[in-house]
C-alpha positions in Angstrom: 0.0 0.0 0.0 1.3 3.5 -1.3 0.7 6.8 0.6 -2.0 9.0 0.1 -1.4 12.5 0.6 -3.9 15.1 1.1 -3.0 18.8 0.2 -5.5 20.0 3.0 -3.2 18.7 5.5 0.2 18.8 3.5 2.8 21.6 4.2 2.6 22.8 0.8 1.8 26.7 -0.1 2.6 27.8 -3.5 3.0 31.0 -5.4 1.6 32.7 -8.3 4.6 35.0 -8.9 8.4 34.1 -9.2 10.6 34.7 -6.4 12.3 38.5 -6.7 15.7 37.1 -6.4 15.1 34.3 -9.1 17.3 33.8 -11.7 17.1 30.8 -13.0 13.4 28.3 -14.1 14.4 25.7 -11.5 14.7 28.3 -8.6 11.7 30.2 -9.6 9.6 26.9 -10.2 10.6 24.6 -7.5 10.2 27.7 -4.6 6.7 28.8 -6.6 5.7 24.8 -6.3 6.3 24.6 -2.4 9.3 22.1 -2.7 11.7 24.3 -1.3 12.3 27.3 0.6 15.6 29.9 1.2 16.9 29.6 5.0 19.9 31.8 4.2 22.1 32.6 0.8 23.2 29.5 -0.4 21.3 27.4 2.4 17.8 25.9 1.7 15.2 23.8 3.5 13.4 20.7 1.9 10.2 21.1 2.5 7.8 17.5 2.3 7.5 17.5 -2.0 10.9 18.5 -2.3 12.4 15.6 -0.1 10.4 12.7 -1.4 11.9 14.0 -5.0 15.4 14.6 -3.4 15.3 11.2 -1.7 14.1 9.5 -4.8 17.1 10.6 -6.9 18.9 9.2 -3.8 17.0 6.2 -3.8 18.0 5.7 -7.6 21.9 6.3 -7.1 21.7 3.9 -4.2 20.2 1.4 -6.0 22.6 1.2 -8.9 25.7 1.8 -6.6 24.9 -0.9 -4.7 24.1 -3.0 -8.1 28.1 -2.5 -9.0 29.3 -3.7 -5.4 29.7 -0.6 -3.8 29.3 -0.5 -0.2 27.4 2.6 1.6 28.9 4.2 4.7 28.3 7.5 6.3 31.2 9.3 7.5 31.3 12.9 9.5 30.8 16.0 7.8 32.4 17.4 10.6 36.4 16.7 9.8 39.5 17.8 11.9 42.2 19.9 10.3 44.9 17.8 10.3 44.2 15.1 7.2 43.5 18.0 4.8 47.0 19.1 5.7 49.1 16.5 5.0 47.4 16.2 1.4 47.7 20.0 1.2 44.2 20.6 0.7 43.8 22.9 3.8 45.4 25.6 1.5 44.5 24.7 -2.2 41.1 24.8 -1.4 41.2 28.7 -0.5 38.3 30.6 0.6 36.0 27.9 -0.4 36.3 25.6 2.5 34.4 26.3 5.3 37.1 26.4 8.4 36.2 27.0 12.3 37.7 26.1 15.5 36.4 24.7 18.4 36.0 26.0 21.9 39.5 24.6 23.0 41.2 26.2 19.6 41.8 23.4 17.7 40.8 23.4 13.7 38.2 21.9 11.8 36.3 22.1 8.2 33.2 21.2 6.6 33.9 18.3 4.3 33.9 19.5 0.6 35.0 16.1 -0.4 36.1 13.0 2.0 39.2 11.6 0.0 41.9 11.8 3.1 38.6 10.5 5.5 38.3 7.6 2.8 41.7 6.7 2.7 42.4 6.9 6.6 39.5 4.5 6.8 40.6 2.0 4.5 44.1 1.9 5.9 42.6 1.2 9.4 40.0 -1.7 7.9 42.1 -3.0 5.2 45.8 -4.8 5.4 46.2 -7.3 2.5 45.5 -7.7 -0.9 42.8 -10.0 0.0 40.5 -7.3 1.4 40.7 -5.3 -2.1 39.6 -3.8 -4.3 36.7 -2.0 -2.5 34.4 0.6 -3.3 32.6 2.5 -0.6 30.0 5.0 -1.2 28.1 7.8 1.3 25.0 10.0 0.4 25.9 13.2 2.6 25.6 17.2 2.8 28.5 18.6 1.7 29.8 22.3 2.0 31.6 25.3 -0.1 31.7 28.9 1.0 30.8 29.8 -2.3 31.6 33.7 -3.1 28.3 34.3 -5.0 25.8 31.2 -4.0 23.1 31.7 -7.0 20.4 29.7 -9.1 18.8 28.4 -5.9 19.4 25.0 -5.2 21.9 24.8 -8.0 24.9 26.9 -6.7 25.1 26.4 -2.9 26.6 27.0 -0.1 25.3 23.2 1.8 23.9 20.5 -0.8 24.0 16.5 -1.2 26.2 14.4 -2.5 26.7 11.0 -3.8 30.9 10.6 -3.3 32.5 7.4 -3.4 36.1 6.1 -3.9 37.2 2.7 -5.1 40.9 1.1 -3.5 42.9 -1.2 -6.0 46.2 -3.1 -5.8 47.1 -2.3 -9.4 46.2 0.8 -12.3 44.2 -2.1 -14.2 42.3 -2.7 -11.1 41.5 1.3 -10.6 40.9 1.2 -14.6 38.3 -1.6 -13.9 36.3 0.5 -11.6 36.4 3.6 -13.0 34.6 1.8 -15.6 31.9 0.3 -13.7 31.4 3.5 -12.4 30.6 5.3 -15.6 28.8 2.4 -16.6 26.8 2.9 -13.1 26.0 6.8 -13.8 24.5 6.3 -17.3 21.9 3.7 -15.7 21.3 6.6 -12.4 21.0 9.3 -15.1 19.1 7.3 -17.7 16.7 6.2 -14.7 16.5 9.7 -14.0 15.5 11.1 -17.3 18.5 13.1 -17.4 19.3 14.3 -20.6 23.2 14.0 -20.8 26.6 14.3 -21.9 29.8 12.6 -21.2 33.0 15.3 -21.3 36.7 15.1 -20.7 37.6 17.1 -18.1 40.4 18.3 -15.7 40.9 16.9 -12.2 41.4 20.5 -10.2 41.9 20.4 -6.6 41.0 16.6 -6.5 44.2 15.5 -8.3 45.1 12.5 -10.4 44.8 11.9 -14.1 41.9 10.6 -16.0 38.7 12.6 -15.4 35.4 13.3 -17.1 32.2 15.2 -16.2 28.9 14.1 -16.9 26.7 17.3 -17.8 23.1 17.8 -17.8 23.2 21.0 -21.3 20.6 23.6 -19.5 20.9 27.3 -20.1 21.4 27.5 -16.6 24.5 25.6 -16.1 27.6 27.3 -15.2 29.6 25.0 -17.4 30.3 25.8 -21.0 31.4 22.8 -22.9 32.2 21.9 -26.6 31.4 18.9 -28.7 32.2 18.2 -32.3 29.6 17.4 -34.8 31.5 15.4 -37.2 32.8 13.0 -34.3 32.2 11.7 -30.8 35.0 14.7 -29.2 33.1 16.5 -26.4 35.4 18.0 -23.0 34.7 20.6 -20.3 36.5 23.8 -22.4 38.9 24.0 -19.9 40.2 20.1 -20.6 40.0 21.2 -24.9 43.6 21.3 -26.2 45.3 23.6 -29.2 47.5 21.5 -31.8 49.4 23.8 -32.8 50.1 23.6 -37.0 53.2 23.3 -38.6 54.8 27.1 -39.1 55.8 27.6 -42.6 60.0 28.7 -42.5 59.9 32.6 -43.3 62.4 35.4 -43.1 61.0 37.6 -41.2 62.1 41.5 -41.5 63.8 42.7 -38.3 62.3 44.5 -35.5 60.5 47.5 -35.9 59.3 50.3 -33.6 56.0 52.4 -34.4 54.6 55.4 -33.1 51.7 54.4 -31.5 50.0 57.3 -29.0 47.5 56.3 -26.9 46.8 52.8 -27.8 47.3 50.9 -24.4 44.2 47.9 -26.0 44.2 45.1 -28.4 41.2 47.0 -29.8 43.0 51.1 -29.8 45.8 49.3 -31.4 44.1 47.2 -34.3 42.2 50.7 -35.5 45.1 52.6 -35.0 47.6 50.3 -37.0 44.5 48.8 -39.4 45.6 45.8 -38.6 43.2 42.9 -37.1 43.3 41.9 -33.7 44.5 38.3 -34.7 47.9 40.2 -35.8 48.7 41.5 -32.4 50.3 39.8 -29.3 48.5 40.2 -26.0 50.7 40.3 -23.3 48.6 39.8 -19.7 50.1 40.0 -16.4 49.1 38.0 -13.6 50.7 36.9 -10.4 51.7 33.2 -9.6 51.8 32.8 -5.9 53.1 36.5 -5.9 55.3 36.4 -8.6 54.6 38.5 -11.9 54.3 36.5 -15.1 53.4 37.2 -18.2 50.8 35.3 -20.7 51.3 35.9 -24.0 48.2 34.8 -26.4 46.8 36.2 -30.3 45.3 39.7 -29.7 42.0 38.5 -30.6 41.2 35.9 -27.9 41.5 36.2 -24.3 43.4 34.3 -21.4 41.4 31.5 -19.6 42.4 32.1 -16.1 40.6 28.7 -15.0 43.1 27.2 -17.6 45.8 29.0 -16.7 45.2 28.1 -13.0 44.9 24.0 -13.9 48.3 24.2 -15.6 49.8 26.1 -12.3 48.4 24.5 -9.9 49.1 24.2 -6.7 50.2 27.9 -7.0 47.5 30.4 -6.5 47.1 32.8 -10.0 45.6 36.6 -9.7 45.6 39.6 -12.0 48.4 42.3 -11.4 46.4 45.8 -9.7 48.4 49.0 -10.9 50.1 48.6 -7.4 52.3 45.9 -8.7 53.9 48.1 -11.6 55.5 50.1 -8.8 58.8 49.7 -8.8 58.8 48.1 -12.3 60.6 50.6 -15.0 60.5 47.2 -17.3 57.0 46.6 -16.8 55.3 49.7 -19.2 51.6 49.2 -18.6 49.4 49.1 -21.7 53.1 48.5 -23.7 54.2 45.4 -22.5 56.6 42.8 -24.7 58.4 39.7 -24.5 61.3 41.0 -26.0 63.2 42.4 -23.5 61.3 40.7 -20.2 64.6 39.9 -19.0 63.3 39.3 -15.4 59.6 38.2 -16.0 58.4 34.2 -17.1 56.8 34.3 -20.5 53.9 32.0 -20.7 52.2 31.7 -23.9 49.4 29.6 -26.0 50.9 27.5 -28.6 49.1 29.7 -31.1 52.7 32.0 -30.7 54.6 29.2 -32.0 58.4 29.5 -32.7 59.1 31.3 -35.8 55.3 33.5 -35.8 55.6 37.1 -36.2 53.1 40.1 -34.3 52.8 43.6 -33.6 53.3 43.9 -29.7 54.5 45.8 -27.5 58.0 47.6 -27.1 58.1 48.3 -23.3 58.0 51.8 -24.3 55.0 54.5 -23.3 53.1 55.0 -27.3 55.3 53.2 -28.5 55.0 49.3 -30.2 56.5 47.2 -32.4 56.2 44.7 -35.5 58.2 42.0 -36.7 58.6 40.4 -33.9 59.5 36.8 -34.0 58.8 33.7 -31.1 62.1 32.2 -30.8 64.3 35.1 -32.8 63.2 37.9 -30.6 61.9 36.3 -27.5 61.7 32.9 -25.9 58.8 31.3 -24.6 59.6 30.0 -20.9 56.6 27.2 -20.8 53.8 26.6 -23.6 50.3 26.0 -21.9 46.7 26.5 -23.6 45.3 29.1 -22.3 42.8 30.7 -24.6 39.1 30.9 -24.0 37.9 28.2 -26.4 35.5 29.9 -28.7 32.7 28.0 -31.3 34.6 27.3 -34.5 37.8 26.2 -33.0 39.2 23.2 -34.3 38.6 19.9 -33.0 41.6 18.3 -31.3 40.0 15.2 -32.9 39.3 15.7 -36.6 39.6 19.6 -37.3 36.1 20.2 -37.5 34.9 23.3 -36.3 33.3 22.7 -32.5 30.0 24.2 -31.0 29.8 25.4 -27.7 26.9 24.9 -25.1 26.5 25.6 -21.5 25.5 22.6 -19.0 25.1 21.9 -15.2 27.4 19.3 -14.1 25.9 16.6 -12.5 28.8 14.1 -12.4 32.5 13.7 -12.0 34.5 10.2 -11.9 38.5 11.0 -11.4 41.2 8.2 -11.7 43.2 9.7 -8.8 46.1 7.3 -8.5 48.3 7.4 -5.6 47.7 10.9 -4.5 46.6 10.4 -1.3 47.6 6.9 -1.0 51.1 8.4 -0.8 50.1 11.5 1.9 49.2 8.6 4.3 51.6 5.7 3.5 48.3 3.3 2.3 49.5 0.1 2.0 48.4 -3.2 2.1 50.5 -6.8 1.5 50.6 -8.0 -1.6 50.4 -11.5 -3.5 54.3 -11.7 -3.0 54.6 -10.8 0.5 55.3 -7.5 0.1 53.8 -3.9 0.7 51.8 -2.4 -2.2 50.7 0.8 -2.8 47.2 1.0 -3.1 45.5 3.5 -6.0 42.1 5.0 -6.0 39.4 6.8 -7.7 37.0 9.3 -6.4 33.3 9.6 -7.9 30.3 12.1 -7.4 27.0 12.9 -7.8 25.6 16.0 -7.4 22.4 14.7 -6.0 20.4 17.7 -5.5 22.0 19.2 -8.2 20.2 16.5 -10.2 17.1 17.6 -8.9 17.7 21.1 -9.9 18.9 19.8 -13.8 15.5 18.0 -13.9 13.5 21.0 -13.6 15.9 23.0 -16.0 15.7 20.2 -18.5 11.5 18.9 -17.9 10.0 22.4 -16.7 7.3 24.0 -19.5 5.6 26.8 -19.4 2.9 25.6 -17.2 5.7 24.5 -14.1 7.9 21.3 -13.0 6.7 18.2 -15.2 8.4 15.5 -13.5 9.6 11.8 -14.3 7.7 9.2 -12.8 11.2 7.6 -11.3 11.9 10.7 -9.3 8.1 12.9 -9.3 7.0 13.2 -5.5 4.1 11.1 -6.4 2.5 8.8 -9.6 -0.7 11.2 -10.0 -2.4 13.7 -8.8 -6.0 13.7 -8.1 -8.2 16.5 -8.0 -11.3 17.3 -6.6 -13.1 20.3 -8.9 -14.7 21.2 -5.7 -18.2 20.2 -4.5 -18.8 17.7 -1.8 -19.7 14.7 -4.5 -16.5 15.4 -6.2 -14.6 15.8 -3.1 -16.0 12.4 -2.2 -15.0 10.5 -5.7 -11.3 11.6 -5.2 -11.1 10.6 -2.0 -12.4 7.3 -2.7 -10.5 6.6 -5.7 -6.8 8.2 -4.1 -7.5 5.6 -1.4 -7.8 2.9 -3.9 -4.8 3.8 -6.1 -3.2 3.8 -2.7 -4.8 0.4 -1.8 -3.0 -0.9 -5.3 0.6 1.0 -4.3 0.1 3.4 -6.4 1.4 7.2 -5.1 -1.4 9.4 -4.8 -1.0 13.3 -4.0 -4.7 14.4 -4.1 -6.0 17.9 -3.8 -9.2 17.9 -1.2 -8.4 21.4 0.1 -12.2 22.8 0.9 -12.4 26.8 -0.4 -10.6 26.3 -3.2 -11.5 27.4 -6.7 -11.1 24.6 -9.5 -8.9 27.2 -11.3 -6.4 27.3 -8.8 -6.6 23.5 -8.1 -5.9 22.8 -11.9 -2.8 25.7 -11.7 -1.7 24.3 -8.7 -1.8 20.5 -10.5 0.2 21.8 -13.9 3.2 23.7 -11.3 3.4 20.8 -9.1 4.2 18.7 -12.2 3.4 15.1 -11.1 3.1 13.0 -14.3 -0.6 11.9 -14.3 -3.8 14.1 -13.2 -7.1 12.6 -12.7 -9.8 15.1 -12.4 -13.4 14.1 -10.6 -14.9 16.8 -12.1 -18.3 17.8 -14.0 -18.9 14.2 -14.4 -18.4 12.6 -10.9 -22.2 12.1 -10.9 -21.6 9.7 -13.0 -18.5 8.2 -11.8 -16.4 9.3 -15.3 -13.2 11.2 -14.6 -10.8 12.8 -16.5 -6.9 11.9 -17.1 -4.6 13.9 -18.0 -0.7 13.5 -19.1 1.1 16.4 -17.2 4.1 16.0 -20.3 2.3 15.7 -23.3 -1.2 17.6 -22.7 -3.4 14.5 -23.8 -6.6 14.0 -21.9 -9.1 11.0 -22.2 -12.4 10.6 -20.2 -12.2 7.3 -17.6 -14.6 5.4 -15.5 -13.9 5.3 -11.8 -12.6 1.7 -13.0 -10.5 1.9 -15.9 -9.0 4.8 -14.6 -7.9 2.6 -11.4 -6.7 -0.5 -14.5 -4.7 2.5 -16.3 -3.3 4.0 -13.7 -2.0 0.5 -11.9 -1.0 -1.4 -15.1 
């Protein structure tokens, strides 16, 4: 027997208009529908619709981790200072982690992510070979101090999270369960009615080496992502990489100043000279743990600073402030160069390969210069890609021009290796008697995230429209409003419930039909049965929330439809 719930006594109040501070469709609908509600920025509270959705993506990732052999375990969110530390996390992490002490001084943080908890765990439980490989998995709140929490339940400062790590002897063993693990989220997003894409990715401050995101394309999502329509090539922008082409061997003229007054921009440049952007060299200036480097990339495209940040990492990378130039006679601002930066580390793109000439720079106040030559005139110190990737850039793959789109990650698997393995000494004893360094992998699930892509992704102009795997109930029965009608609802929810089917049904006494029928489109479960004008006799109405299509029912073959 299912659950009946009746909206007369059911916390549930919703709203005709969108929330002031709305920005996005899933935070306006799913605070308009009652299923959630703002405690503080960043911080929300579940309320009854909200957490039978929020537990039924969780029942779905449990089922299907626990399907592969994982192993659920719930560990503190609460986590002392001291493992984050030795893996160096306490810093990388930056303003983001949520530190505090307690009342005898002594440090703790929130858990963003449980790696070092993982690993202390399975050192203590594990000692041989034997007792590998192992995947454990927890479905736990999770915390970032987010600078700018937004997009309601999307971006915030507390939300829930499916993490779990897999411990192996050997990189074949981690390779094999990575796999069933991306094997594992295509059946939980699948199951979900996630629309989805699989990306290559960068591993940031989790670490390791292989690593791809699984995004949910929304016009919400904070990711931008490209894929290729000629082949299967999709990443996370900041994991796309430039091959640089073969440079054609030119004799270049030499070096050559120009008068060029009050041009400190790419753009005051270009119109000065008549020269597109593409033919200048933009030189930015950013500090790298407090050292000034420069970034040298084409004049038309602009420096990726997430990018730029991956490739430096652990270091900690920030623009220059007109503070920094103080001091600097070499460093002319708006009229920087690489020739000449005697005392500076020249980063660039591989787009300034050796033996590519450009207008830059000539360390002079209105003054720049052409014909100058990577590897005659200046020397790049490191080559990194660093550009924003842009639609119409080639594809690393096949050269075909890629499209850009924007997404909400809802997944990440990382092959981390030996990373934290190696910050505390996990070993176990091998086939041959000896110690062997175990390797893991680290895997999440945004799992209210996933709640949040679902109404981006399913939401129409009416409100939420819910899959029936996740919906907060299988239909939604509504009483038009007199007593008779009242009556039929109640009597039919109860047997839908009798059969275990999930009934929300709307009984709510001084309410107009109008509002009921409103209420039934925002609320978004997947099937509505109306007792209305013909309740007398005992014909109701069904409608499919997704599709529109209605067809009148008797009291029984509406209970055969909606329990076959």
């Amino acid at each position: 027997m299912a659950q009946v719930q009746r909206m007369s006594r059911l916390m549930v109040k919703t709203l005709r208009d969108d929330p002031a501070d709305a920005e996005t469709l899933n935070h306006k609908l799913l605070v308009r529908a009652g299923y959630v509600r703002r405690t503080a920025a960043g911080i929300w509270s579940w309320l009854p619709l909200g957490k039978k959705v929020l537990e039924n993506v969780a029942r779905v990732v449990r089922e299907e981790m626990d399907a592969m052999g994982g192993q659920e375990v719930l560990l503190p969110a609460l986590l002392p200072k001291e493992p984050y530390e030795a893996t160096g996390r306490w810093e990388e992490y930056g303003p983001e982690l949520f530190r505090l002490k307690d009342r005898k001084g002594a440090e703790y943080l929130l858990g963003p992510t449980h790696e070092e908890i993982f690993t202390q765990l399975v050192k203590d439980q594990c000692s041989s070979y034997k007792d590998l490989p192992v995947i454990l998995y927890q479905i736990q709140a999770k915390y970032r101090d987010e600078a700018r929490p937004r997009a309601g339940i999307l971006r915030g400062r507390e939300f829930l999270m499916k993490d779990s790590y897999s411990f192996d002897t050997a990189d074949e063993g981690l390779a094999q369960s990575y796999a069933l693990h991306r094997e594992a989220y295509i059946k939980i997003f699948n199951r979900l009615g996630l629309d989805h894409r699989i990306v290559s990715a960068v591993s940031g401050a989790m670490g390791g080496s292989a690593s791809e995101e699984f995004l949910a394309p929304a016009p919400a999502g904070e990711d931008t992502f490209v894929d290729c329509p000629a082949c299967d090539y999709a990443a996370n922008t900041e994991a796309v990489t430039f091959v640089a082409p073969a440079v054609e061997s030119v004799e270049h003229p030499a070096v050559e100043e120009l008068d060029t007054p009050d041009t400190p921009t790419i753009e005051s440049l270009a119109e000065h000279l008549g020269v597109p952007a593409s033919a200048t060299l933009k030189n930015l200036l950013v500090k790298v743990d407090g050292e000034i480097v420069a970034v040298g990339v084409p004049g038309d495209r602009e420096v990726d600073l997430g990018k730029l940040g991956e490739h430096l990492a652990p270091a900690v990378v920030e623009l220059v402030t007109a503070e920094d130039f103080e001091g600097r006679d070499d460093l002319v601002r708006g009229y920087v160069g690489p020739q000449g930066l005697e005392k500076v580390r020249y980063i660039a793109d591989p787009r300034v390969a050796p033996g590519t000439a450009w207008i830059t720079g000539a360390n002079k106040i209105n003054t720049h210069a052409k014909n100058v030559v990577a590897g005659r005139d200046f020397e790049v110190d490191d080559y990194f890609d660093v550009v924003v990737v842009e639609e119409g850039d080639p594809c690393p793959s096949c050269g075909t021009g890629l499209r850009l789109d924007r997404a909400i990650e809802i997944g990440h698997i990382f092959q981390l290796g030996r990373k934290y393995a190696d910050a505390f000494q996990l070993d176990v004893l091998g086939r041959e008697g000896k110690p062997v360094r175990v390797t893991m992998g680290s895997y999440g699930i945004g799992v209210s995230r996933a709640v949040a892509a679902l109404a981006e992704q399913t939401a129409d102009a009416q409100g939420l429209c819910w899959p029936k795997e996740i919906a907060p109930a299988d239909v939604h029965v509504v009483a038009a409003g007199k007593a008779l009608q009242t009556e039929l609802a109640l009597d039919v929810a109860e047997k839908l419930g009798a059969a275990g089917v999930r009934v929300l049904v709307d009984d709510r006494a001084g309410v107009s039909p109008g509002v009921k029928f409103t209420d039934a489109e925002l609320i978004g479960v997947p099937q509505i049965l109306v007792a209305g004008r013909r309740s007398a006799e005992g014909v109701l109405e069904l409608k499919d929330r997704k599709t529109g299509e209605r067809e009148e029912l008797t009291v029984e073959e509406a209970i055969a439809r909606l329990t076959a």
